[in-house]
mmCIF file of the N, C-alpha and C atoms, coordinates in Angstrom:
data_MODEL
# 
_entry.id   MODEL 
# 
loop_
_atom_site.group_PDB 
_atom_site.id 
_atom_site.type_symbol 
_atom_site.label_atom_id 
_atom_site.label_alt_id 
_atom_site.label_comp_id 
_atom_site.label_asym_id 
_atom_site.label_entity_id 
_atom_site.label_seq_id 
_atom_site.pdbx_PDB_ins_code 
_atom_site.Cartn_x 
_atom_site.Cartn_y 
_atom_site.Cartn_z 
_atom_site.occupancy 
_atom_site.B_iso_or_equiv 
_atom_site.pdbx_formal_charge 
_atom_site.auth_seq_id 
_atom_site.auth_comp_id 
_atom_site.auth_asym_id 
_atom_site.auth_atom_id 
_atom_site.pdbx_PDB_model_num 
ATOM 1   N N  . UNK A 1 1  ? -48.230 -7.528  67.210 1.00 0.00 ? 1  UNK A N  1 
ATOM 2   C CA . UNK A 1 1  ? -46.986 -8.266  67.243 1.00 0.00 ? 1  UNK A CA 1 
ATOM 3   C C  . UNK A 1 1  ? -47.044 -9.427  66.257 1.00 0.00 ? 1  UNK A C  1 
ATOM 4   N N  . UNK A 1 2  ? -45.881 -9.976  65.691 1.00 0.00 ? 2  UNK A N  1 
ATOM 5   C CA . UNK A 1 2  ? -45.954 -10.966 65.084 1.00 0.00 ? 2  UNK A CA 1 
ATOM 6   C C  . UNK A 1 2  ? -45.688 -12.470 65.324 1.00 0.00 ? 2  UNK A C  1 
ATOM 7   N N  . UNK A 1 3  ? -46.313 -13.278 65.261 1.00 0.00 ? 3  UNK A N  1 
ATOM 8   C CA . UNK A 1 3  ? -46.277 -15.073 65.904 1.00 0.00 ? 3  UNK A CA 1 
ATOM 9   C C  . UNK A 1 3  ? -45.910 -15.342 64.624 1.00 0.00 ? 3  UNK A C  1 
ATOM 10  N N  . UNK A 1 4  ? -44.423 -15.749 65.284 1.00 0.00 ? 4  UNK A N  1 
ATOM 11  C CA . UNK A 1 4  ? -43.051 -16.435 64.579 1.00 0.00 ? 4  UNK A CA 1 
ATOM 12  C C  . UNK A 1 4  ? -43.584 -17.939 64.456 1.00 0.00 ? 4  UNK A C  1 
ATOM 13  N N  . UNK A 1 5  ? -44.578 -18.431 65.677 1.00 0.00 ? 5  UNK A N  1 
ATOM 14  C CA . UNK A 1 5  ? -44.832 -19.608 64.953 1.00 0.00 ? 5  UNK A CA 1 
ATOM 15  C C  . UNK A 1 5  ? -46.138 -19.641 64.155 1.00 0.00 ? 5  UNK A C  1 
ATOM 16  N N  . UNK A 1 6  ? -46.665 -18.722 63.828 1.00 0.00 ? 6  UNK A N  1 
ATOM 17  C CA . UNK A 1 6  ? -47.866 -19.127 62.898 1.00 0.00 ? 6  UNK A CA 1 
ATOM 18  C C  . UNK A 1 6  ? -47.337 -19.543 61.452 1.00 0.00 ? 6  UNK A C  1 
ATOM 19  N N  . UNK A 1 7  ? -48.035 -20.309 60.686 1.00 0.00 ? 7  UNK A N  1 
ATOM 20  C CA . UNK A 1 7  ? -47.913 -20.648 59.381 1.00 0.00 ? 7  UNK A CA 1 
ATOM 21  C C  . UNK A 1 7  ? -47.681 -19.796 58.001 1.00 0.00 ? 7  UNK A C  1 
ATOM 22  N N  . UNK A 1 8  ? -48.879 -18.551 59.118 1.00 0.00 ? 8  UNK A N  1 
ATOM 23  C CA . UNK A 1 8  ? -48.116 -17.276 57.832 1.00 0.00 ? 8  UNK A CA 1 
ATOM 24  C C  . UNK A 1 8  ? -46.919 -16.551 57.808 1.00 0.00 ? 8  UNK A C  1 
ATOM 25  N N  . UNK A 1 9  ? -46.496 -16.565 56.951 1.00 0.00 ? 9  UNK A N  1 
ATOM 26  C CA . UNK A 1 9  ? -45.235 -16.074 57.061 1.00 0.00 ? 9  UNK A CA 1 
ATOM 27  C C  . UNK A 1 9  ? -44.548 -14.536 57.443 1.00 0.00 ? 9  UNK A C  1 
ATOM 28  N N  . UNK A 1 10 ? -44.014 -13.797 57.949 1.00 0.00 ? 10 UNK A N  1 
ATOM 29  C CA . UNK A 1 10 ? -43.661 -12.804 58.924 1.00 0.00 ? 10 UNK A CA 1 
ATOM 30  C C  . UNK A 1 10 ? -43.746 -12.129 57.958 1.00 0.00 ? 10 UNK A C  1 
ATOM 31  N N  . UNK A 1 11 ? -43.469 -11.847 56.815 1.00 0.00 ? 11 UNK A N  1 
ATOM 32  C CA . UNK A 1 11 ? -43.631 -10.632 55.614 1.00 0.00 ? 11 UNK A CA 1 
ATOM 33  C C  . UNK A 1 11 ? -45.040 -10.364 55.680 1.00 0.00 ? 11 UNK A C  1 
ATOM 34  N N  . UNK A 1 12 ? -46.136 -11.398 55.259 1.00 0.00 ? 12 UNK A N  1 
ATOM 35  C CA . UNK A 1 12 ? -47.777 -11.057 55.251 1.00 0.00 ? 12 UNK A CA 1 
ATOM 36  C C  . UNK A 1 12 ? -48.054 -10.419 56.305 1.00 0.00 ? 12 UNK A C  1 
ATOM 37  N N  . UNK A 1 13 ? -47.204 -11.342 57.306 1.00 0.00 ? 13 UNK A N  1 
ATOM 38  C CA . UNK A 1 13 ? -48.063 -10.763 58.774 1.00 0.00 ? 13 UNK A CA 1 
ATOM 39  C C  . UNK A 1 13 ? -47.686 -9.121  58.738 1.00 0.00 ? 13 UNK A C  1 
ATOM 40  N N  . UNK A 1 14 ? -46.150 -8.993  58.720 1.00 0.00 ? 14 UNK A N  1 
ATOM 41  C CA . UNK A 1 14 ? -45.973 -7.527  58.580 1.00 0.00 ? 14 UNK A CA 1 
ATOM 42  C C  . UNK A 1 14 ? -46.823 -6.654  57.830 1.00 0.00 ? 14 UNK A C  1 
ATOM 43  N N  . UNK A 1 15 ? -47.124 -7.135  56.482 1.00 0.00 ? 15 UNK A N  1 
ATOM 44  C CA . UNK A 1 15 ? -47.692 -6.354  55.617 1.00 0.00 ? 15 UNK A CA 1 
ATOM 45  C C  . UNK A 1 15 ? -49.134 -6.289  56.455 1.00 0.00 ? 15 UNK A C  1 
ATOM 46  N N  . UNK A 1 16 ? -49.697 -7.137  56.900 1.00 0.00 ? 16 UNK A N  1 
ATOM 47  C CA . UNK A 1 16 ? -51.208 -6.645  57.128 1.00 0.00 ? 16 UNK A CA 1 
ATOM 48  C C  . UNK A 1 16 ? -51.115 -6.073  58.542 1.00 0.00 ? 16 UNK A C  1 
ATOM 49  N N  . UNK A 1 17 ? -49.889 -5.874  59.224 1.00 0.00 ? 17 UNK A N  1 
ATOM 50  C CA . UNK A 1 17 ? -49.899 -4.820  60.255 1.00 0.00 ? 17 UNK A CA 1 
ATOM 51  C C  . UNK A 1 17 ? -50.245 -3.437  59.996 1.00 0.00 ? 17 UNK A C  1 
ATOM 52  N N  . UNK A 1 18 ? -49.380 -3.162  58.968 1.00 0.00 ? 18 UNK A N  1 
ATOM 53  C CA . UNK A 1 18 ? -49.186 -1.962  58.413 1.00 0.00 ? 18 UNK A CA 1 
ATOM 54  C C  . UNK A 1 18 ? -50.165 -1.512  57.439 1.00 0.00 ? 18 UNK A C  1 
ATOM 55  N N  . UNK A 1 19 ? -50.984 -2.264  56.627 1.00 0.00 ? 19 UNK A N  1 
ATOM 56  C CA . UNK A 1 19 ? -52.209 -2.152  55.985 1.00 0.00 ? 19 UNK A CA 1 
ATOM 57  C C  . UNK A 1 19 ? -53.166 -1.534  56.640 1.00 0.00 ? 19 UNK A C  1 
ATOM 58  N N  . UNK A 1 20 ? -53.337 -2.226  57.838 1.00 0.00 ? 20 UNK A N  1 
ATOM 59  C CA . UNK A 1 20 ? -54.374 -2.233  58.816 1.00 0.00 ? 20 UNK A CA 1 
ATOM 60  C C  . UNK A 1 20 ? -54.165 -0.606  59.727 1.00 0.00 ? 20 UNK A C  1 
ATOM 61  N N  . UNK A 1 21 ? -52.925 -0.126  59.785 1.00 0.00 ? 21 UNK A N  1 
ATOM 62  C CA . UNK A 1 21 ? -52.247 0.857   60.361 1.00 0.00 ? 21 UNK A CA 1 
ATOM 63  C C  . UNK A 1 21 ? -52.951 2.248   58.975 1.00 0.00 ? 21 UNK A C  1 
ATOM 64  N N  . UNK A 1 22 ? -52.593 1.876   57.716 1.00 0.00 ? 22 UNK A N  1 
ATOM 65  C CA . UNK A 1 22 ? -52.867 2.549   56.883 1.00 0.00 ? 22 UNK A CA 1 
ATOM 66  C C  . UNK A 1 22 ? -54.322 2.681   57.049 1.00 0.00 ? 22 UNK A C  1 
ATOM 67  N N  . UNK A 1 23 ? -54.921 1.811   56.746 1.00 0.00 ? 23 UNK A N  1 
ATOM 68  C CA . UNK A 1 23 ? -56.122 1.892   56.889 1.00 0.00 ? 23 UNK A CA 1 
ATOM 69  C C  . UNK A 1 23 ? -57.219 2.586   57.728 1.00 0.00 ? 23 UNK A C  1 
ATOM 70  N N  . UNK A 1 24 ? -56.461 2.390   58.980 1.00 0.00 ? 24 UNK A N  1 
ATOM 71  C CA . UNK A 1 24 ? -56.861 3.423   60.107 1.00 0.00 ? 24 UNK A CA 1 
ATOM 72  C C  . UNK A 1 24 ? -56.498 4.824   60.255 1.00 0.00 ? 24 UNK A C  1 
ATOM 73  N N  . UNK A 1 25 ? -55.645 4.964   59.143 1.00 0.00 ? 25 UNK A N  1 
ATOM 74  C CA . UNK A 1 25 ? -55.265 5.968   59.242 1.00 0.00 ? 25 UNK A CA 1 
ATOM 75  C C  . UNK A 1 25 ? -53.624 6.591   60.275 1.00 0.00 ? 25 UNK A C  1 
ATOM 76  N N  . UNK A 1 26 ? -53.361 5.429   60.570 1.00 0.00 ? 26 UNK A N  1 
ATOM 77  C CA . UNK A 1 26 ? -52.119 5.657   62.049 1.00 0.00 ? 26 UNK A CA 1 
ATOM 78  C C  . UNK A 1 26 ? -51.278 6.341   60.753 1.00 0.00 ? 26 UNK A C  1 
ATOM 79  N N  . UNK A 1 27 ? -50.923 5.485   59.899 1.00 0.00 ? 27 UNK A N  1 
ATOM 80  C CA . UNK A 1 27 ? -49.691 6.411   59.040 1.00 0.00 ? 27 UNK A CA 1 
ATOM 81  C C  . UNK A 1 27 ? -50.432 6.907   57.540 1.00 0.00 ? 27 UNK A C  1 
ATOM 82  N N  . UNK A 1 28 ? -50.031 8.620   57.921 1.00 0.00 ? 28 UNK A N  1 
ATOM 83  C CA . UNK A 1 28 ? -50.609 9.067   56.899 1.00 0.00 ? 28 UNK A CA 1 
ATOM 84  C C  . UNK A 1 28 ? -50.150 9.643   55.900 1.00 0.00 ? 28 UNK A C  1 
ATOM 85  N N  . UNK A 1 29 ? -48.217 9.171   56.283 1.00 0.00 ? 29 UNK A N  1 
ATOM 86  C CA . UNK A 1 29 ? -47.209 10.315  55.601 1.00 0.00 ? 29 UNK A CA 1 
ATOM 87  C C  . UNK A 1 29 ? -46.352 9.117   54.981 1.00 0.00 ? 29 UNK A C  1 
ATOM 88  N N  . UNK A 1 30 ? -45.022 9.696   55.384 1.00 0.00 ? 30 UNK A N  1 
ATOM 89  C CA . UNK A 1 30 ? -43.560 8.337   55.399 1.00 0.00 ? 30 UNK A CA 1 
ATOM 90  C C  . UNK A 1 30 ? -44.106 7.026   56.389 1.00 0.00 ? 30 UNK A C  1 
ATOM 91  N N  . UNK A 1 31 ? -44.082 5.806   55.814 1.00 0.00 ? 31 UNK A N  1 
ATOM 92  C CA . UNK A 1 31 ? -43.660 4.513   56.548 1.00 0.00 ? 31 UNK A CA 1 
ATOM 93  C C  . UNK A 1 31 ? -42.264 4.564   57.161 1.00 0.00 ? 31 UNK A C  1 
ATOM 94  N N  . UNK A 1 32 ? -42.282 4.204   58.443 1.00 0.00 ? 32 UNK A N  1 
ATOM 95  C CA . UNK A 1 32 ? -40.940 3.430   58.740 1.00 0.00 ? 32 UNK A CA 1 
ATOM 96  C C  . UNK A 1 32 ? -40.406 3.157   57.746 1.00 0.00 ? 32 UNK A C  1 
ATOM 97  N N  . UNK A 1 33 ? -39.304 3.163   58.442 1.00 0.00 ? 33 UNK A N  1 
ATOM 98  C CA . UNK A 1 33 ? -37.958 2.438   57.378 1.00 0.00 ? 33 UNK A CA 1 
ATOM 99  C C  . UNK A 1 33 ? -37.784 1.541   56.992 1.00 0.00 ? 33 UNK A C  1 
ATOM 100 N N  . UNK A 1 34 ? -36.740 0.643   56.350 1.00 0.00 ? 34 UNK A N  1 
ATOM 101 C CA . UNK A 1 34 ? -36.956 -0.761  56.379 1.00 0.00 ? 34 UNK A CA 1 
ATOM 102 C C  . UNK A 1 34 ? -36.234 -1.390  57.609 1.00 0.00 ? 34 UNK A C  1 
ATOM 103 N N  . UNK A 1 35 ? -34.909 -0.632  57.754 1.00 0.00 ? 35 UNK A N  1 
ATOM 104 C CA . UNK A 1 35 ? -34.289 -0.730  59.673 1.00 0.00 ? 35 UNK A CA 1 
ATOM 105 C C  . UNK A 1 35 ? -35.154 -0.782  60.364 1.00 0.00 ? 35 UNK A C  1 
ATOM 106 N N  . UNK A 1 36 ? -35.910 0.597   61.046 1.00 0.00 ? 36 UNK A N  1 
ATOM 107 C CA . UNK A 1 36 ? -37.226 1.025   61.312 1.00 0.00 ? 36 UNK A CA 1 
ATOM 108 C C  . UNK A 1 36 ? -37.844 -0.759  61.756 1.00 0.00 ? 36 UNK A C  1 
ATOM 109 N N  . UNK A 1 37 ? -38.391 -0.816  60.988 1.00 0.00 ? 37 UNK A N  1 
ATOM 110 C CA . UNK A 1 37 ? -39.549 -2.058  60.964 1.00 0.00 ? 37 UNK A CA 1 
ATOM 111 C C  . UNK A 1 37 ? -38.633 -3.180  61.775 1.00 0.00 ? 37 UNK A C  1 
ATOM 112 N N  . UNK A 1 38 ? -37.488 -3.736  60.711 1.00 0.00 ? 38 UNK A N  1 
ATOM 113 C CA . UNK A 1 38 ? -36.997 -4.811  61.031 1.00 0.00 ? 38 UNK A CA 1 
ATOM 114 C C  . UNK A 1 38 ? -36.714 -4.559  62.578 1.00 0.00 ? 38 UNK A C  1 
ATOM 115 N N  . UNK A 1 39 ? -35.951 -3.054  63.386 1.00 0.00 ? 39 UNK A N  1 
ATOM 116 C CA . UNK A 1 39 ? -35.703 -3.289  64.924 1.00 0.00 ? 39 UNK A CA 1 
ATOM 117 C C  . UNK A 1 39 ? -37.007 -3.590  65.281 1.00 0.00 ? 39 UNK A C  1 
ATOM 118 N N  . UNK A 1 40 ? -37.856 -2.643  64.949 1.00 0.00 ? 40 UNK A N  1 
ATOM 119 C CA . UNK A 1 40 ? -39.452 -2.754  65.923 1.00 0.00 ? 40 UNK A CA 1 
ATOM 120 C C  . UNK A 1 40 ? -39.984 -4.096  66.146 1.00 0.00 ? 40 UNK A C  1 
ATOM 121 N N  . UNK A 1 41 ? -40.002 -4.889  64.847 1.00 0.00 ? 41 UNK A N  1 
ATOM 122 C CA . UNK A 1 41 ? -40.635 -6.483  64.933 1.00 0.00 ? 41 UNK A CA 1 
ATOM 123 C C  . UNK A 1 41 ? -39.636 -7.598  64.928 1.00 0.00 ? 41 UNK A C  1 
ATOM 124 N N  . UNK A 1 42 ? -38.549 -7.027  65.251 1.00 0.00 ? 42 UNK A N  1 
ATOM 125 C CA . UNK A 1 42 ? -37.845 -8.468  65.477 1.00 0.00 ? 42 UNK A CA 1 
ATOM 126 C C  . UNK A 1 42 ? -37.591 -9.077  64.110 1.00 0.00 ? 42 UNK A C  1 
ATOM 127 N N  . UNK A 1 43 ? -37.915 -8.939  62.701 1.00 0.00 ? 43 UNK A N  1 
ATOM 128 C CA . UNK A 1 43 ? -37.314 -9.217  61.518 1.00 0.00 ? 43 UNK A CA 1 
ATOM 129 C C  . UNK A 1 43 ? -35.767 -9.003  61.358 1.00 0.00 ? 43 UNK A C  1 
ATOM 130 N N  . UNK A 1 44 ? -35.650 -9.818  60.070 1.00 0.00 ? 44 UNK A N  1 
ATOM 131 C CA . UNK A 1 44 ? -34.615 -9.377  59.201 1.00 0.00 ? 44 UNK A CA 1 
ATOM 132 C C  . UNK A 1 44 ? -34.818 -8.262  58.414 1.00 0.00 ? 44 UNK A C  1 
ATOM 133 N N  . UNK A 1 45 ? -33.673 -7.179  57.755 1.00 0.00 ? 45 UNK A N  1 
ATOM 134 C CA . UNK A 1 45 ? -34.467 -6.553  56.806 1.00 0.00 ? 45 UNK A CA 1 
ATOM 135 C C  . UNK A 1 45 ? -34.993 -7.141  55.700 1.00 0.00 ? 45 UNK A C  1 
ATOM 136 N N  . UNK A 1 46 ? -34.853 -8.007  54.962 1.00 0.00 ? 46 UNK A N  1 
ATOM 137 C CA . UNK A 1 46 ? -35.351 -8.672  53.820 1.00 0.00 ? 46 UNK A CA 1 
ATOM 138 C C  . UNK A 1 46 ? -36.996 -8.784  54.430 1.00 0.00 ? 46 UNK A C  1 
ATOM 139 N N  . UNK A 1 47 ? -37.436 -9.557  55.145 1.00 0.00 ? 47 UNK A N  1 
ATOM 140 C CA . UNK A 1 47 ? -38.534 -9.487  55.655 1.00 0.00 ? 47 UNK A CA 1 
ATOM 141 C C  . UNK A 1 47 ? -39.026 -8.088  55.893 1.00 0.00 ? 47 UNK A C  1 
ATOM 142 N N  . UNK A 1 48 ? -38.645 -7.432  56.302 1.00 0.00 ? 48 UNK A N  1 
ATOM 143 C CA . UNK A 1 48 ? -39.819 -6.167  56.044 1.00 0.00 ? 48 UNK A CA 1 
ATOM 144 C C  . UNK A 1 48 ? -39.503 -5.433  54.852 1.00 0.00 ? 48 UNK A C  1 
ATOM 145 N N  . UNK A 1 49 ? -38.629 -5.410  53.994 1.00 0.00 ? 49 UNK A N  1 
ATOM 146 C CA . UNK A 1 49 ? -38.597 -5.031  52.835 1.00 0.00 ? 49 UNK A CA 1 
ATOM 147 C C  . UNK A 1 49 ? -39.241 -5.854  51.836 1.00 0.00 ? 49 UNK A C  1 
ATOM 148 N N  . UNK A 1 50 ? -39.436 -6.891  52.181 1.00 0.00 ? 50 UNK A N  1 
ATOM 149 C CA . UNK A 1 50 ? -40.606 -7.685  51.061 1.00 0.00 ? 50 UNK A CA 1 
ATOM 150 C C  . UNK A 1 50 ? -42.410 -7.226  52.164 1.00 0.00 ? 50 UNK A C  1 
ATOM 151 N N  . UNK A 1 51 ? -42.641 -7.534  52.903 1.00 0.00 ? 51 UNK A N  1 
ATOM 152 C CA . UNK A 1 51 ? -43.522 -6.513  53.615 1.00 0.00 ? 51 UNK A CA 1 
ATOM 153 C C  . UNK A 1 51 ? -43.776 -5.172  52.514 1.00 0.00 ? 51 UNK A C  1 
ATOM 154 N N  . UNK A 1 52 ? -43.089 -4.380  52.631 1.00 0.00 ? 52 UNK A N  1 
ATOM 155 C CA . UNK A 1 52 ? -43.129 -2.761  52.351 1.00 0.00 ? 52 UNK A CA 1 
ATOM 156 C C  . UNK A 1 52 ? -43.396 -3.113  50.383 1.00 0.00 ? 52 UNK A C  1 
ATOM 157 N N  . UNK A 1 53 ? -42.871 -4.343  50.151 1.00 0.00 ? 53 UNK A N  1 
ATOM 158 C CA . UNK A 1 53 ? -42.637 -4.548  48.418 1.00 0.00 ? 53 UNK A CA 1 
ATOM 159 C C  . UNK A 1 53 ? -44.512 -4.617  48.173 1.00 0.00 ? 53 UNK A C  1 
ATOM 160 N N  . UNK A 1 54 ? -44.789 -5.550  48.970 1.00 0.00 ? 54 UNK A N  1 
ATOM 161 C CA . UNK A 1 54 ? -46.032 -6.227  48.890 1.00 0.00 ? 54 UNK A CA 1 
ATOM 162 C C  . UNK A 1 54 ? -47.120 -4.961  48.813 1.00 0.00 ? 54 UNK A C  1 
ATOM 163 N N  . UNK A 1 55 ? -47.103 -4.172  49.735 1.00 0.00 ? 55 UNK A N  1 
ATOM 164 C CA . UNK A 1 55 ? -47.828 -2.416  49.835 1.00 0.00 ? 55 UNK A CA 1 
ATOM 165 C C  . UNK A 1 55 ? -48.241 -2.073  48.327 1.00 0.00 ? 55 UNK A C  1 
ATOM 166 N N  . UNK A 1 56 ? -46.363 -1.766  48.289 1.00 0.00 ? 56 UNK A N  1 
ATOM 167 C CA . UNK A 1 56 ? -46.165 -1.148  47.194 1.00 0.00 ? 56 UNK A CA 1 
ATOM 168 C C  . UNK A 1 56 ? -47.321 -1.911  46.003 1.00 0.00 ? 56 UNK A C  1 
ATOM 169 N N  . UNK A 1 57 ? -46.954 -3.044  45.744 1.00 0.00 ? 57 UNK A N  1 
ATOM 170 C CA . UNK A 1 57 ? -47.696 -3.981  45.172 1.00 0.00 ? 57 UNK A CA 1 
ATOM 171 C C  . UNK A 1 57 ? -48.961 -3.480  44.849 1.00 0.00 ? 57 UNK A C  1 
ATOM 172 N N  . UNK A 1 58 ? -49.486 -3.586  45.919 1.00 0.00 ? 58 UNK A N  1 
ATOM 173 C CA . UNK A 1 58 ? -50.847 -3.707  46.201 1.00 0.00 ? 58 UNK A CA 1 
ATOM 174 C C  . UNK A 1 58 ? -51.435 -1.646  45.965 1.00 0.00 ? 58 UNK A C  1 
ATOM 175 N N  . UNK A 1 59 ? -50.690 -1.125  45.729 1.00 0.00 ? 59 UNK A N  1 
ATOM 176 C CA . UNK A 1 59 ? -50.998 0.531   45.410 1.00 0.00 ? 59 UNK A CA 1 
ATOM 177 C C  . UNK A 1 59 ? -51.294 1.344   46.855 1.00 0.00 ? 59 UNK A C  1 
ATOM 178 N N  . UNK A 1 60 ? -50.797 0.674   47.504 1.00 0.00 ? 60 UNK A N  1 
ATOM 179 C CA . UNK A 1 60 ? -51.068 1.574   48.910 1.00 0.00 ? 60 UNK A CA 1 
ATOM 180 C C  . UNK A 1 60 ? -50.037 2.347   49.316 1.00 0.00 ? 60 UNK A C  1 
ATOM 181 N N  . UNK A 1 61 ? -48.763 1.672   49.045 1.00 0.00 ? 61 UNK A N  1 
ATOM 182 C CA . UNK A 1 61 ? -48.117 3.140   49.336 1.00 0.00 ? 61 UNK A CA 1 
ATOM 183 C C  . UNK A 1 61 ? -46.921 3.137   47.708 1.00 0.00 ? 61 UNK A C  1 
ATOM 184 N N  . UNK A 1 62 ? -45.831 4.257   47.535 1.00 0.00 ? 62 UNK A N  1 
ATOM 185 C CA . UNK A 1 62 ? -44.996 4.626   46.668 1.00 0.00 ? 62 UNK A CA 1 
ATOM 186 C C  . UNK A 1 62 ? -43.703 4.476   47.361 1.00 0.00 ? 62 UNK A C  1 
ATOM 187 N N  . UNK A 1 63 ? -42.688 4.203   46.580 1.00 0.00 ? 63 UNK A N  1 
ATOM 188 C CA . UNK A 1 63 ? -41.363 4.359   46.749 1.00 0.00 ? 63 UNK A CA 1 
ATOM 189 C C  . UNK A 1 63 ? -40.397 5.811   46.407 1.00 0.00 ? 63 UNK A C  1 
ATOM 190 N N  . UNK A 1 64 ? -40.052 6.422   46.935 1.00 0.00 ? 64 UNK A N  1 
ATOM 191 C CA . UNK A 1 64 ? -39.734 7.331   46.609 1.00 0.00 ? 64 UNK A CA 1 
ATOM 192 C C  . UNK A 1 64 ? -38.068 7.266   46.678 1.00 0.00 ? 64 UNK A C  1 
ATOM 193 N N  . UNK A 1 65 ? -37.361 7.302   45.267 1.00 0.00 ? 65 UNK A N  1 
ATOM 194 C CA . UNK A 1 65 ? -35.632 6.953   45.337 1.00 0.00 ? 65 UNK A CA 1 
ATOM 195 C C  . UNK A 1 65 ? -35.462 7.724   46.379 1.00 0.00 ? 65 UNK A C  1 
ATOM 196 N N  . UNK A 1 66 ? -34.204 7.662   47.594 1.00 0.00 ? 66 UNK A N  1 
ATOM 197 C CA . UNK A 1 66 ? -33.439 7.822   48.369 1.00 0.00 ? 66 UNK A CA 1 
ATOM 198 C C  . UNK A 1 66 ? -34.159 8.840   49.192 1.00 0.00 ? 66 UNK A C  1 
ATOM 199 N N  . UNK A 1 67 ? -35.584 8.389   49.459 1.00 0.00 ? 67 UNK A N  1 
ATOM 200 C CA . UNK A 1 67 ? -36.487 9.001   50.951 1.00 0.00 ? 67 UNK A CA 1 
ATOM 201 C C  . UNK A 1 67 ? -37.401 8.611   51.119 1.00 0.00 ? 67 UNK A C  1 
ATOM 202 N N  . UNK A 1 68 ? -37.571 6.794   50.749 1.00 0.00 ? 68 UNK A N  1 
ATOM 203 C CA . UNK A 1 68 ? -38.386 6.057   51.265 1.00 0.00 ? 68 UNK A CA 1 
ATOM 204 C C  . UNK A 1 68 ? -39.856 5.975   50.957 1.00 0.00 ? 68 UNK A C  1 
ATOM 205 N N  . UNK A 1 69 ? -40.406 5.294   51.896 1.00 0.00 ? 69 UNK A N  1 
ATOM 206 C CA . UNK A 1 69 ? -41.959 4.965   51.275 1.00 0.00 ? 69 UNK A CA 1 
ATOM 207 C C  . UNK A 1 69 ? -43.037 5.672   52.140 1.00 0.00 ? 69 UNK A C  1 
ATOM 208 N N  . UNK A 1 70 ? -43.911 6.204   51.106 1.00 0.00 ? 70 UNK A N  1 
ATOM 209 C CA . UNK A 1 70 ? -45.217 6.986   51.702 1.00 0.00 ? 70 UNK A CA 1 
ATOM 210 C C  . UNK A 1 70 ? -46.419 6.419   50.670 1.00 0.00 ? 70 UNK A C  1 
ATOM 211 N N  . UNK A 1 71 ? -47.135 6.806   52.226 1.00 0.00 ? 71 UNK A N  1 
ATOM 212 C CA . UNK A 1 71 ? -48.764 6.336   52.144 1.00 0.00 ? 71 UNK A CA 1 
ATOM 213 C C  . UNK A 1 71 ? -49.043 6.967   50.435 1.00 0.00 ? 71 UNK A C  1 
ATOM 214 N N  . UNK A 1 72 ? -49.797 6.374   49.811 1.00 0.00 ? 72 UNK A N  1 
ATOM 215 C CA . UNK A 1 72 ? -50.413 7.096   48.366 1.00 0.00 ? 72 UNK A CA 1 
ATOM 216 C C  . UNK A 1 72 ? -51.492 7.455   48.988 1.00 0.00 ? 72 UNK A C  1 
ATOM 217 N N  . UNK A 1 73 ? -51.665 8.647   48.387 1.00 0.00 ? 73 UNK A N  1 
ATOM 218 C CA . UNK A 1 73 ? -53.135 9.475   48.402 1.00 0.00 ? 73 UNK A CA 1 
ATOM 219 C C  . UNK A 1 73 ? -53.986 9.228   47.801 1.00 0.00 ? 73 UNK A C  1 
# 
């Protein structure tokens, strides 16, 4: 879950939910959505779409035009 009052900000925190999810292996296909995320954690979408940006960022997962983001192999 994410603590709205910690200092880090709800995008990182998101992102290292889902890192950590990757990592383990929980998602091995499509990520949630960016809806998806934002109902599950109580975000805005902007917040989990900068979340999902940050991934991307970082080479862990791809954007795929108009069917979303999956884990990179």
């Amino acid at each position: 879950m994410l603590d709205h009052d910690s200092p880090v900000p709800l995008h990182e925190q998101l992102a290292a939910i889902l890192r950590k999810g990757i990592q383990a292996e929980e998602f091995t296909g499509r990520i949630p959505s960016i809806l998806t995320l934002a109902q599950q954690y109580g975000v805005s979408h902007r917040t989990s779409q900068r979340a999902l940006t940050t991934l991307s960022d970082e080479g862990l997962i791809i954007s795929v035009r108009g069917k979303g983001f999956y884990v990179k192999h």
